[in-house]
N, C-alpha and C positions, 0 to 999 in steps of 0.2 A: 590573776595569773592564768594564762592559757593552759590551758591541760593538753596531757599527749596521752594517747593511747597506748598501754603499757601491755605487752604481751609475750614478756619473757620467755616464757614456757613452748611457744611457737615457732621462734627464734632459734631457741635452743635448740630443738629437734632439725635445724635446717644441716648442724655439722653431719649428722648422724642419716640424714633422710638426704643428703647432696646427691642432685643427679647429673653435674656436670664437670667434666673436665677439659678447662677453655669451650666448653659449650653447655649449655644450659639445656639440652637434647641427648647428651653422650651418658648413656646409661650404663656407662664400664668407670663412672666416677668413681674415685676411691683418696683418701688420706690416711695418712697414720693417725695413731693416737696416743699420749702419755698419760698418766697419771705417777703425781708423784707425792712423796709419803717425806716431809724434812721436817728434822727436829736438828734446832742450833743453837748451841752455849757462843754466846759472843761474850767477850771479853772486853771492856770500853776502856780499860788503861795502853792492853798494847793493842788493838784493835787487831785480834786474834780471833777467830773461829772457829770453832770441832762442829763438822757436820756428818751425819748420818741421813744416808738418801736411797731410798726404797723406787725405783722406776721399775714400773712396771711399760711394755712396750707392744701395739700392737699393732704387727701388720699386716694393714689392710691393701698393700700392692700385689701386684700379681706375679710378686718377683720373690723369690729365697735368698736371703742376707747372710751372707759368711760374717761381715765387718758391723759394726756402727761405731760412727764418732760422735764425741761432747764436745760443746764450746768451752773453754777456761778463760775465759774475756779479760779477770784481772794478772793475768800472764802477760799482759800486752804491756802494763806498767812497770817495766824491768831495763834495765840498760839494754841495750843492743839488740833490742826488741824490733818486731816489722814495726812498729807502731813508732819507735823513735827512731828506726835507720827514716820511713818517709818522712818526718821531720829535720832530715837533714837534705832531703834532695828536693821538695817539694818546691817552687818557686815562690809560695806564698802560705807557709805554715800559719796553722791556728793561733791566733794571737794570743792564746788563752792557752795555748802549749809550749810557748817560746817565751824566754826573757833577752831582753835586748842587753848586751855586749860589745866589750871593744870601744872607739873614743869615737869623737863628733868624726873624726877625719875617716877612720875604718870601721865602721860599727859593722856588730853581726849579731845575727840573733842564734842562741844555745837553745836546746831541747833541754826543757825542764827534767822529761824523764832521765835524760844520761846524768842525771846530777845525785839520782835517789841512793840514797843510801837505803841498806838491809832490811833495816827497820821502816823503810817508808814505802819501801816497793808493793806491790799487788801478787800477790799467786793466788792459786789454789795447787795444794798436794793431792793427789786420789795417794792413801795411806793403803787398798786395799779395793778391790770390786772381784764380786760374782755373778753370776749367769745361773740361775735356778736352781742355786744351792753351791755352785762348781766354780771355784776362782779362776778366771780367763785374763788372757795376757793385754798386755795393753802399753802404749808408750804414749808420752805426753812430748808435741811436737811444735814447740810454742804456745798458740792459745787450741791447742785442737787435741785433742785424747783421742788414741787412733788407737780402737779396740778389736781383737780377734776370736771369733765366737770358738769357744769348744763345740757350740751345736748351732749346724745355720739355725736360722728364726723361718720356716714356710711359714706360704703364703695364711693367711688370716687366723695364724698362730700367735699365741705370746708369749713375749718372754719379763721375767724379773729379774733385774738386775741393783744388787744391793751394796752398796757404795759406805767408805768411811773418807772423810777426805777435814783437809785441815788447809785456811784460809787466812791470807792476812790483807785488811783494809789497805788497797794505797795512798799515800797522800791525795789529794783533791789537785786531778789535773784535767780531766775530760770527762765528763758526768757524770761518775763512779767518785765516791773518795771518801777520805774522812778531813774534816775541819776545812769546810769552806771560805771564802776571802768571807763570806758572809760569817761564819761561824758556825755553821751547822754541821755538827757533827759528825753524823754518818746519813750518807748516800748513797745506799744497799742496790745498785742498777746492775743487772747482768753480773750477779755476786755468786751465783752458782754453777755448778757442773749443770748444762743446759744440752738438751739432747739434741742435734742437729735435723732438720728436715730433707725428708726423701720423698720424693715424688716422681710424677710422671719423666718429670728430668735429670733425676736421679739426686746423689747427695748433696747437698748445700753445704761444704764447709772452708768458704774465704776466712784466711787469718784476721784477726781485729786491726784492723789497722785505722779506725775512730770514724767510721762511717755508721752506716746503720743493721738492722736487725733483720732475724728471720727466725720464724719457728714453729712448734707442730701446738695444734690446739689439744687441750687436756683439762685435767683436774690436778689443782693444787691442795696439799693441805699440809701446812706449813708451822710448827711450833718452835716459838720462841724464847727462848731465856734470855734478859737481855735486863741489866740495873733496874733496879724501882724505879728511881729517880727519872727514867728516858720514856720519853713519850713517843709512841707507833705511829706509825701512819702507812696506807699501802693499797696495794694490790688484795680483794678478797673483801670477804666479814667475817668481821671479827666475830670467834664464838663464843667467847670468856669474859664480856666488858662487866658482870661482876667480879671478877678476879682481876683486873688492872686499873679500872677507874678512869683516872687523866679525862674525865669528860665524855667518854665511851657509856657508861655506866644509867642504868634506868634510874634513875634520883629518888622512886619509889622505893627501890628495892635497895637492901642494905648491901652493900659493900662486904664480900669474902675475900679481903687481901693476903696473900700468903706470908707464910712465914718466910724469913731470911732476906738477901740483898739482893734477890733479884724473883722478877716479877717472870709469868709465865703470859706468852701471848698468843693466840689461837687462831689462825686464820686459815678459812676455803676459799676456793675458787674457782668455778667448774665454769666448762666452756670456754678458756683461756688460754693464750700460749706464751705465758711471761709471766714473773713474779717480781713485785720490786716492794721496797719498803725504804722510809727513812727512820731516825729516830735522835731525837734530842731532848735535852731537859730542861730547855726555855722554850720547848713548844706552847704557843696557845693555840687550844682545839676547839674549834666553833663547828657546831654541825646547823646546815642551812636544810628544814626535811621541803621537797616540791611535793604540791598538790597530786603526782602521777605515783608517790610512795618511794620516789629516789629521794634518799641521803647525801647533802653535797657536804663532804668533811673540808674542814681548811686548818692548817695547820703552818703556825708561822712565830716566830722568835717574840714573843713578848716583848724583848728588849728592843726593838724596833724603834726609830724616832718615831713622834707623834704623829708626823704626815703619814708615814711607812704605813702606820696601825692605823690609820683613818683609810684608806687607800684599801686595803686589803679586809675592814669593815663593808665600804660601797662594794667590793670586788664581789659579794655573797648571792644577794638577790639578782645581779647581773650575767652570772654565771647561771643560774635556773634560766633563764631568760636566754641565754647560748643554745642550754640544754634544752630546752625546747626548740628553737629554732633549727637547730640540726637536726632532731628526731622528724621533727613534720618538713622540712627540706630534702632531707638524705631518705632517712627509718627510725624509727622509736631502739632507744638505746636500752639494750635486753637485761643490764643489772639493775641490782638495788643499791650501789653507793658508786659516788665517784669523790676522789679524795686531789684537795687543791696543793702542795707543800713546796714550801719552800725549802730549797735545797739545791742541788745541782750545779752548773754554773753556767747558767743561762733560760733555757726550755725545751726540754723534752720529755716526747708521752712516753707511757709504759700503762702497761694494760692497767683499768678502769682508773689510774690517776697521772698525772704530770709532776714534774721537781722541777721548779724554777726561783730563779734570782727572786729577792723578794724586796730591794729596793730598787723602787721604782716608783718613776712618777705615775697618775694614775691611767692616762692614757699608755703608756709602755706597760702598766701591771695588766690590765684588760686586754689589749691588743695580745698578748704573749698567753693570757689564758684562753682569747678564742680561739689561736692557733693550735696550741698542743690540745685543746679538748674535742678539736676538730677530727685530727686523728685519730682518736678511739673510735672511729667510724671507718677513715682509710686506711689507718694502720692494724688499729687492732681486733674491727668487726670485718673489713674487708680482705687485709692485711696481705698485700703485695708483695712482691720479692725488693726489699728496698736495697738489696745489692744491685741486682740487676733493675730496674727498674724504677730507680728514685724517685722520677716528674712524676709518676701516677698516685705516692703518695702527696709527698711535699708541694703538688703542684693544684694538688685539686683540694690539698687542705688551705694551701694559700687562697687558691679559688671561693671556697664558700663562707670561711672566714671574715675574710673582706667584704663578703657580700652582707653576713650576719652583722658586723661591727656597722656597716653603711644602716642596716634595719634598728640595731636595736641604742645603735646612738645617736639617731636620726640625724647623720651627716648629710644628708639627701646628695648623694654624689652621681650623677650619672651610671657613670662607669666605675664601680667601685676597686678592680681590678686594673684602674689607669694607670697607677704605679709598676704593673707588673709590664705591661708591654713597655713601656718607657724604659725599664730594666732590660729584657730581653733585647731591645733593639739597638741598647747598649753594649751588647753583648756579640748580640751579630757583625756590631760595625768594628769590634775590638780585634777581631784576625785569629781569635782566642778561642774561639765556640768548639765543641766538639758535638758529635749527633748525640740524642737525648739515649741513645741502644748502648754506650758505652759504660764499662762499672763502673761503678760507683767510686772504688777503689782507684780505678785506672786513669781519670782525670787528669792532667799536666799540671790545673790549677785548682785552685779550691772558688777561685773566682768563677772559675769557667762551670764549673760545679753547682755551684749556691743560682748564679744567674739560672743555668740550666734545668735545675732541677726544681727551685722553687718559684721561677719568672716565666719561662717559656712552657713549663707544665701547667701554670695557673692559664697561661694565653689559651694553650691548646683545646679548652673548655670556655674560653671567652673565646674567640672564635669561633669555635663550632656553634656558637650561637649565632652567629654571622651564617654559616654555612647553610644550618638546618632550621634555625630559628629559635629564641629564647625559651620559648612551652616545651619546645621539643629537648631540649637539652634538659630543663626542669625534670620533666617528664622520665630524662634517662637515666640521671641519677638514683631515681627513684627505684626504676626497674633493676638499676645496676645491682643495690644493695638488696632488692628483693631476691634476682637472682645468684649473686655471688657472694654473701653476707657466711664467713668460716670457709672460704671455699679457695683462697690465693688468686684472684684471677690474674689474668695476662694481659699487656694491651691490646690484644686481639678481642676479650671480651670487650672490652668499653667499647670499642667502636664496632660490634657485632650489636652492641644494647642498644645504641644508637643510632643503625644502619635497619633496626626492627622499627621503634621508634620512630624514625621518620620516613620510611620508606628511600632514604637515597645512599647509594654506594658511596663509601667512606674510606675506601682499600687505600687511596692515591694521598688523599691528607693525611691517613697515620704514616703509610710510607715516609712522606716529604717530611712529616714537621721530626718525627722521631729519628730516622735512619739517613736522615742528610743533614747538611747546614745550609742546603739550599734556601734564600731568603724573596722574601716578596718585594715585590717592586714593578709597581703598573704607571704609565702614564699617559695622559692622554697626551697624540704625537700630531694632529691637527684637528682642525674645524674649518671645513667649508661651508658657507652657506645653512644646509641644512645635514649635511652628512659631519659624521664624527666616526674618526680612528681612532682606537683603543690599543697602546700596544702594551706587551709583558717584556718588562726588562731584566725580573730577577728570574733565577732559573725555576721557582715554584708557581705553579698554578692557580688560580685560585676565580670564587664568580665572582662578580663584577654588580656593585648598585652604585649608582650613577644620579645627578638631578642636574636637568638642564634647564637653563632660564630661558627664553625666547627675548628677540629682540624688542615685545608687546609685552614684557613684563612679565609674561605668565609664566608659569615650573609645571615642569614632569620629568618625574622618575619614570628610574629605567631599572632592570634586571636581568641580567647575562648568566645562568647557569653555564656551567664546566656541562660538556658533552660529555665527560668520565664518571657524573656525578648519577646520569639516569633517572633522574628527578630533578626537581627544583622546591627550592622553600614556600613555603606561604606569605606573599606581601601583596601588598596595595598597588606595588609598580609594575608598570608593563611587563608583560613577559616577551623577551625577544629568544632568538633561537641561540642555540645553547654553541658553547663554544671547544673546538676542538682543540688541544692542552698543546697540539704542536703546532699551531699555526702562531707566528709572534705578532699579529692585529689582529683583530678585529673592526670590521667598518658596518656603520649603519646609518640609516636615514633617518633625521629627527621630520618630526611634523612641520615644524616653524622655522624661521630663520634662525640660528642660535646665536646668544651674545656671550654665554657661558655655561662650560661644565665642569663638572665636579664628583670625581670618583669619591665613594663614601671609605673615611681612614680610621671611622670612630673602634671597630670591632676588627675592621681586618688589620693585621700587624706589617703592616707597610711600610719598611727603614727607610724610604724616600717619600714623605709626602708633598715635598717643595713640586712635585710633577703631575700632583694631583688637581691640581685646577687649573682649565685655558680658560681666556679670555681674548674674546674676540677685540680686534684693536678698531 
């Protein structure tokens, strides 16, 4: 097994020692910070929680806070909630959130949530909170706790604020729940009062309406009471696996089980900005340890069919085999475990573990885990604003995914990413698209949504391999996570990383592919003799490689940088002069007679290639 260079401790210091904000130069960088202190009695008959939560809060802005707000996520699973009214407007709801209604003649699909009864709904109650001893006002506003300081918080001051609040599991309708179609009991995701993030752009708090996350990096440390019988799994390590066992346990050392019905479970986290856990009592825990001193935990229903459990045996050593591959592709991954469970319904990350479906054939069970293991690099070592800014998670975790599945299942695919343009350029021709700068939330469709943010975000980084060249995008990855690793970047850092990187101006492609639907579309519009017209048909810019056959049989390439680009890439083909983005041809003079040419469609995302090759008659 290939070893990775493990340097946690390096890592770690980058949240604390950050010297950029949207720039990797801007020495006025600053982030908040949490630390938080939970201890919770769950209850696994009515799936009931008392929780006790000590935050402590510090900011490091340069601003004085009258307010802070909490996320309360499982408020969103309530009738007449934002999360079930867009279930009703949405043109194309989560399928996994709607049951279909009504006859063959008039069908309609109902929102599972407007169906929950009392007992199956999601909350959290805050029972009580204080501010550094002093109980402060506060109102709970859907999923948002919208708190009023008795004492602003200055600047690189703290404060503690100490919390009783009471929680009830919702039924299993969007990645949170208890008893899944699978059976999995509880799936602990975004289960807490969760402190919202502030930053240079001030507060972060969109209602939950089933998109994705945002939040301040900290220290977890998290105790649990929760039945003997239920097996953990999560976010953190565990500190007490002599006290719970389930396979946690040194097999050397004897076993301190507690007395009574329920077991006590212990877990930290530091450097983190999430907490999640699952837990059931047909868990099987297998720990896979890699040669670099990471713990890959996997945790999955025993009761599985015998494929299911065969499946999710091969899944173990393949997964080290990801984890590696992303560490020396992206950065070396700074914890000591990462935890595989089955749960949820479908795949999604959460800090150092994923919950996903767990039947599955074996290429849908691997595919699904290199995806979500991808993101504890975009999401949650880099970790983006994936409200605003989706395609830069989902799109660059589709990105190297695909690339890692093409390496480590030796599909030997070209393009391992071919699926993703085929999608987006489905997407472009659909009348549907919206720019990638739109939220998350705000979408029309969920179609227009998933293409755009996990198809045309994967492009955007296939592509730019086109632009700048495959090293140099290798290359910027690398830098990216070196310099924006705990730091939120923007899309202004990636293409700042990559505009260092290769030396060529990038302003006009993040522009186009991000902030418009402008689409590509070049063709070649004649051939004379030896000269050849170039024209752009779709309103996007883009350079141009080219091979032309001679009427003697022979070939040569060609290359057209963009004039807006101020450089050009590194290749083996001509360089011709560069091209200004508002003339609509381009003409040039081939060496030879030509009998055909042939604009290159393999990397550039061209939704008309039928235009990309003449032939001379």
């Amino acid at each position: 097994m290939k070893k990775v260079i493990f340097f946690a401790s390096s890592l770690l210091l980058l949240a604390c020692g950050s010297t950029a904000q949207n720039s990797t130069n801007n020495k006025n960088y600053w982030q908040q910070k949490v630390d938080y202190t939970m201890d919770i009695d769950m209850d696994v008959k009515t799936y009931q929680y008392e929780g006790k939560q000590k935050l402590v809060y510090t900011n490091n802005s340069p601003d004085e806070l009258n307010k802070v707000f909490y996320h309360l996520y499982f408020n969103a699973f309530q009738p007449n909630s934002q999360m079930d009214a867009r279930l009703h407007t949405i043109e194309d709801p989560d399928k996994r959130m709607v049951e279909s209604k009504g006859t063959v003649e008039q069908p309609f699909l109902e929102s599972r949530i407007a169906k929950l009864s009392s007992s199956e709904i999601g909350y959290i109650k805050v029972n009580s909170l204080t501010q550094d001893g002093k109980t402060v006002s506060y109102e709970t506003v859907g999923t948002i706790l919208e708190v009023t300081l008795n004492k602003p918080i200055k600047p690189g001051k703290k404060a503690t604020f100490v919390m009783d609040f009471k929680a009830q599991v919702p039924k299993q309708i969007r990645r949170s729940g208890r008893n899944s179609k699978e059976g999995v009991a509880l799936s602990m995701t975004q289960w807490y009062p969760k402190m919202a993030e502030y930053d240079f752009e001030g507060w972060h708090t969109p209602p939950y309406i089933a998109r994705e996350f945002h939040g301040v990096w900290g220290n977890f440390d998290v105790t649990l009471h929760i039945d003997k019988n239920y097996v953990v799994g999560g976010t953190g390590d565990l500190q007490n696996p002599q006290e719970v066992g389930h396979g946690y346990e040194d097999k050397n050392k004897s076993l301190k089980l507690p007395e009574g019905n329920k077991l006590i479970w212990k877990f930290k986290g530091k450097n983190i900005h999430d907490f999640t856990w699952a837990a059931d009592p047909e868990y099987q825990h297998d720990i896979f340890k890699m040669d670099n001193g990471i713990d890959l935990h996997f945790l999955y229903k025993k009761t599985l069919d015998a494929n299911f459990l065969e499946n999710w045996k091969k899944l173990q050593p393949k997964t080290a085999d990801l984890m590696t591959y992303f560490s020396n592709n992206i950065g070396p991954y700074p914890y000591k475990q990462y935890s595989v469970i089955q749960g949820g319904d479908g795949g999604m990350e959460y800090a150092q573990c994923t919950l996903i479906t767990g039947k599955r054939s074996w290429g849908s069970l691997f595919g699904v885990t290199a995806h979500e293991l991808a993101h504890n690099w975009f999401q949650f070592l880099l970790a983006t604003n994936e409200s605003k800014h989706p395609w830069m998670d989902e799109g660059f975790t589709t990105y190297i995914s695909n690339k890692a599945e093409n390496e480590i299942l030796e599909k030997g695919k070209e393009n391992p990413n071919l699926g993703s343009y085929s999608s987006y350029i489905n997407l472009a021709i659909s009348g549907k698209e919206k720019p990638l700068s739109t939220h998350a939330d705000r979408y029309e469709t969920n179609f227009a949504y998933g293409r755009g943010s996990y198809s045309k975000g994967s492009v955007f980084l296939g592509q730019l391999e086109y632009i700048i060249g495959s090293e140099n995008v290798a290359k910027t990855l690398k830098k990216y996570y070196n310099d924006f690793a705990f730091k939120h970047p923007t899309p202004n850092d990636i293409k700042r990383t990559a505009e260092k990187v290769s030396g060529i101006h990038l302003d006009w492609y993040l522009n186009e592919w991000t902030q418009t639907t402008h689409t590509i579309d070049y063709g070649i519009k004649y051939v004379k003799n030896q000269e050849i017209t170039i024209e752009r048909i779709g309103a996007m810019p883009m350079p141009i490689d080219l091979e032309v056959v001679y009427t003697d049989g022979t070939k040569e390439s060609f290359y057209i940088p963009l004039e807006i680009m101020r450089g050009a890439k590194t290749t083996d083909a001509k360089l011709l002069k560069d091209w200004g983005w508002a003339y609509p041809t381009y003409t040039f003079t081939a060496s030879k007679s030509v009998k055909s040419v042939q604009i290159e469609n393999g990397l550039m995302a061209d939704v008309n290639p039928l235009n990309n090759t003449f032939s001379v008659e």
